[in-house]
N, C-alpha and C positions, 0 to 999 in steps of 0.2 A: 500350200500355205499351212503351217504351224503354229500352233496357238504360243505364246508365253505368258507368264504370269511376275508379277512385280509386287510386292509385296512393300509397303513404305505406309505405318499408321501415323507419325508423328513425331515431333513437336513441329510447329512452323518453323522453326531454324532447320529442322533437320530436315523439311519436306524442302525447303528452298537450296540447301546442300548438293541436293539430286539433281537438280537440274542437267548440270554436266552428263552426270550418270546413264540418265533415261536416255539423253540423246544419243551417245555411245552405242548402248545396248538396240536403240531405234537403228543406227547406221550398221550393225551387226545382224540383225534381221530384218532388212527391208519389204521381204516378202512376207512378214511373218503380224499375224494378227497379235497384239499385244493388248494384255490388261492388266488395271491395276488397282490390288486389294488395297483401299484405305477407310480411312473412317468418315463419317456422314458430315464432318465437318468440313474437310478439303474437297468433298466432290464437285463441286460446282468451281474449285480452283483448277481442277484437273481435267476438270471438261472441253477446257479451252487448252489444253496441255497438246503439242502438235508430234508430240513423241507417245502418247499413247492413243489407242480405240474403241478401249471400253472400259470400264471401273464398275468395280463389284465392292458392295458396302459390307464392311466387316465392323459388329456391332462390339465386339471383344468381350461380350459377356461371361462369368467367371464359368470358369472350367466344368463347375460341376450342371452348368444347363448342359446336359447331355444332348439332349432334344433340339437343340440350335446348332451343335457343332455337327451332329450326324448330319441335320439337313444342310450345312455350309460345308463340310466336306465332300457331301453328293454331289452337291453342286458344282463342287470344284473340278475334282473327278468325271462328273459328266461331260464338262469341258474337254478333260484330255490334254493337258500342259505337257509339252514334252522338255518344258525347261521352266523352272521357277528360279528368279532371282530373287531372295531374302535381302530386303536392304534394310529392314528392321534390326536384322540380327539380335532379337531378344529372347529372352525364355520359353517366351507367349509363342515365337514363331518355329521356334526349335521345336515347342509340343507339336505344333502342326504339322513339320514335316515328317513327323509317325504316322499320320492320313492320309497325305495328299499323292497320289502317286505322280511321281516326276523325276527327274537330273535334277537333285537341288544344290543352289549355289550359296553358300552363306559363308560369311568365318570361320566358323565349325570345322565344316565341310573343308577350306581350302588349307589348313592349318598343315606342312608338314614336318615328317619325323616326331623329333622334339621342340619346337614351336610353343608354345604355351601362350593361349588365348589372354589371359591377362598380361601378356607381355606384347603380344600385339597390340592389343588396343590403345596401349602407350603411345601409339604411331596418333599423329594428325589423320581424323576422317577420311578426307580426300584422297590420300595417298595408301587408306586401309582398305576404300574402293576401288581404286586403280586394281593393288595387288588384287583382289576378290576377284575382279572381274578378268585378267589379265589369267589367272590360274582355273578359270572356269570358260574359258577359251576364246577371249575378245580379245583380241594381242593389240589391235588397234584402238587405244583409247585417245583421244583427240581433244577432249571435253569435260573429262572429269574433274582436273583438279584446277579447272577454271570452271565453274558455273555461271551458267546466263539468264537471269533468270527474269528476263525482260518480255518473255514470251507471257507472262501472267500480268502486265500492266494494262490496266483497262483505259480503254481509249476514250471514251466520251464523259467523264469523272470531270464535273469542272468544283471548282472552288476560286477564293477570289482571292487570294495570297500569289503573288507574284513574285517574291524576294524578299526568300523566307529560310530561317534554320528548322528545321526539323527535329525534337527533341522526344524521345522515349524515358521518359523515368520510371516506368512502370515496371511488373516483371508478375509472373504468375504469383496469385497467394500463395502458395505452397512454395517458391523459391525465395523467397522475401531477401534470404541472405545476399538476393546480387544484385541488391538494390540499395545505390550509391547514395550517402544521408544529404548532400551538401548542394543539390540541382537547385535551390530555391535563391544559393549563396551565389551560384553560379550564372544563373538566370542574371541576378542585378545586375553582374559585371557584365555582361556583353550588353542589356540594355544601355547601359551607360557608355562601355565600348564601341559598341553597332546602331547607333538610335534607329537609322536606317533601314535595319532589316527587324520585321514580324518575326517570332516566335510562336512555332506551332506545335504544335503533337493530336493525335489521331486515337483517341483514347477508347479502349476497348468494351468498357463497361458503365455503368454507374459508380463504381469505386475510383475509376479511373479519368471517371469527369472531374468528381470532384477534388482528385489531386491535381489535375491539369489547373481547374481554377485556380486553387491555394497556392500553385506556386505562379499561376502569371501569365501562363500561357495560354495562348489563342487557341481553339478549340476548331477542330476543321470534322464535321460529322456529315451523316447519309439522314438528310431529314429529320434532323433530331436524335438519329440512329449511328451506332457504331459503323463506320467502313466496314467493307468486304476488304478479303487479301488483295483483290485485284486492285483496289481502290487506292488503300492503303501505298501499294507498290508505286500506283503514279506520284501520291505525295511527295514517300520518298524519294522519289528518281526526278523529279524536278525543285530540290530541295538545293540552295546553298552550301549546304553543309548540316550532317546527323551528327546526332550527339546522342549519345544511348547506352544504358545499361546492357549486361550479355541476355540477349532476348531475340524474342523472334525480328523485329524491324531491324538490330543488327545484321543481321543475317539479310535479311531483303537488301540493305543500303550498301552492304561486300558484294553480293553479288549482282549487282547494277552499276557497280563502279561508280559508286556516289563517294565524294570527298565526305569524311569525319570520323568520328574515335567512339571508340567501344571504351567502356571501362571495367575490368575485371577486378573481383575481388578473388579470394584464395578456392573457392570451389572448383575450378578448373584451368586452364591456360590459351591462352588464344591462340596455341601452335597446334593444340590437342582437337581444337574446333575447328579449326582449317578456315579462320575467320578474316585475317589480315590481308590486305589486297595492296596494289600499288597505291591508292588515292585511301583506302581505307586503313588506319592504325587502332592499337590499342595503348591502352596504360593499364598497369597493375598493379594491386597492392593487395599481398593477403588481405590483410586488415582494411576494409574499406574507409571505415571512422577514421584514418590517418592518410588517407588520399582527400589534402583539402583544397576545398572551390581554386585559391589561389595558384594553384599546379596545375590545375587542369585549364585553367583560363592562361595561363601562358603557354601551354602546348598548343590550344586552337587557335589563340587571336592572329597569332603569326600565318597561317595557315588561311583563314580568312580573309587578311587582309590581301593576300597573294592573289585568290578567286576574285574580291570585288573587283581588283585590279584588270583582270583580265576582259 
């Protein structure tokens, strides 16, 4: 048996991405003991992850705590990887593989001839992992560029919403720009459309309660307390239909094969995030302030009214 290592700090869209991925790389080393560097916040999502066996917390503290990286490269080192897969692919992990002794697998690394790393990256996620891991010697990839990401839905998560849409309008403060102005315009019209079904969302913070209130929505919490991911996941995955800014619950709702629409604004493209699924769409508009309530509410009603039907 041989150790590996897996390398994936975040965001939660990109950690629910991998799904595919991990399982891939698990059917690729069967025998082989695997773990995976992430940060302190997904460990208890990955713990329950049936493609890995051990998780090792990487604090990511800036470069110059000398005294943290010697001791987390020891550590790594003592281990003995004889195969690291980078699915970070960031700056942060490219320093690291000047430490770590191993076969390291990243972008970088799989890039040939003339290839130009900003011209890969152009490629949709999914299919930039396939090639990675296809070029670092996993020929059989089966699972990547479908992720399932149902393995992280917790099971005994109750709430009392039975026939319900699921709405994220939220987005990190530091991305604000993908966050779509007109959810409140929107909200009216399907209450009026759907009287029918509750309107929920799973809000992550105190910021995020109280946008959930102001625009109307029913508030589905852990005791008063924000959901876990696992929690979260069951929401989405028993939801009628998501509606949500490009954010991590996107991502959960693509890769659970839940019905409903992302919306993007010009920061990036939903081919490049490898987000669109058969039951899952998106809508775009650089300009978000010109993607109004009334566009988006004729893209979904039609789509809804199809589910209640069923």
């Amino acid at each position: 048996m041989s150790n590996i290592l897996i390398i994936k700090h975040g965001s939660l869209g990109d950690i629910v991405q991998i799904s595919g991925v991990l399982k891939d790389i698990r059917e690729h080393h069967l025998s082989d003991k695997i773990y995976l560097m992430t940060t302190q916040k997904f460990s208890n999502l990955f713990n329950q992850c049936p493609y890995i066996n051990d998780i090792i917390i990487d604090k990511r503290k800036s470069k110059i705590n000398i005294f943290y990286y010697l001791k987390l490269f020891n550590k790594l080192n003592k281990i003995s990887f004889v195969k690291v897969y980078d699915l970070q692919n960031s700056l942060r992990t490219f320093y690291y593989q000047k430490f770590i002794k191993s076969s390291w697998s990243s972008t970088r690394n799989i890039l040939k001839g003339d290839e130009i790393k900003r011209d890969f990256d152009r490629d949709g996620v999914l299919e930039r992992f396939k090639i990675q891991l296809n070029r670092s010697g996993i020929k059989e990839c089966n699972y990547t560029l479908s992720p399932d990401f149902s393995w992280a839905i917790s099971k005994d998560f109750k709430y009392k919403f039975k026939n319900y849409i699921f709405i994220a309008p939220f987005s990190s403060p530091k991305l604000k720009n993908k966050r779509w102005p007109y959810f409140k315009q929107l909200i009216e019209m399907i209450k009026k459309g759907f009287p029918e079904i509750n309107l929920v969302t799973a809000p992550g913070n105190k910021e995020e309660i109280k946008l959930g209130k102001d625009l109307g929505l029913e508030l589905i919490l852990n005791n008063n307390k924000p959901t876990n991911i696992q929690q979260l996941a069951s929401i989405i995955k028993n939801s009628v239909f998501v509606i949500s800014n490009d954010t991590g619950p996107a991502h959960i709702a693509a890769h659970l094969s839940c019905h409903g629409l992302v919306i993007f604004g010009g920061h990036t493209t939903p081919k490049k995030v490898s987000i669109e699924r058969t039951n899952f769409r998106s809508l775009s508009k650089v300009n978000l302030n010109e993607l109004k309530a009334n566009e988006v509410y004729e893209e979904i009603s039609s789509a809804i009214n199809v589910i209640l039907k069923k």
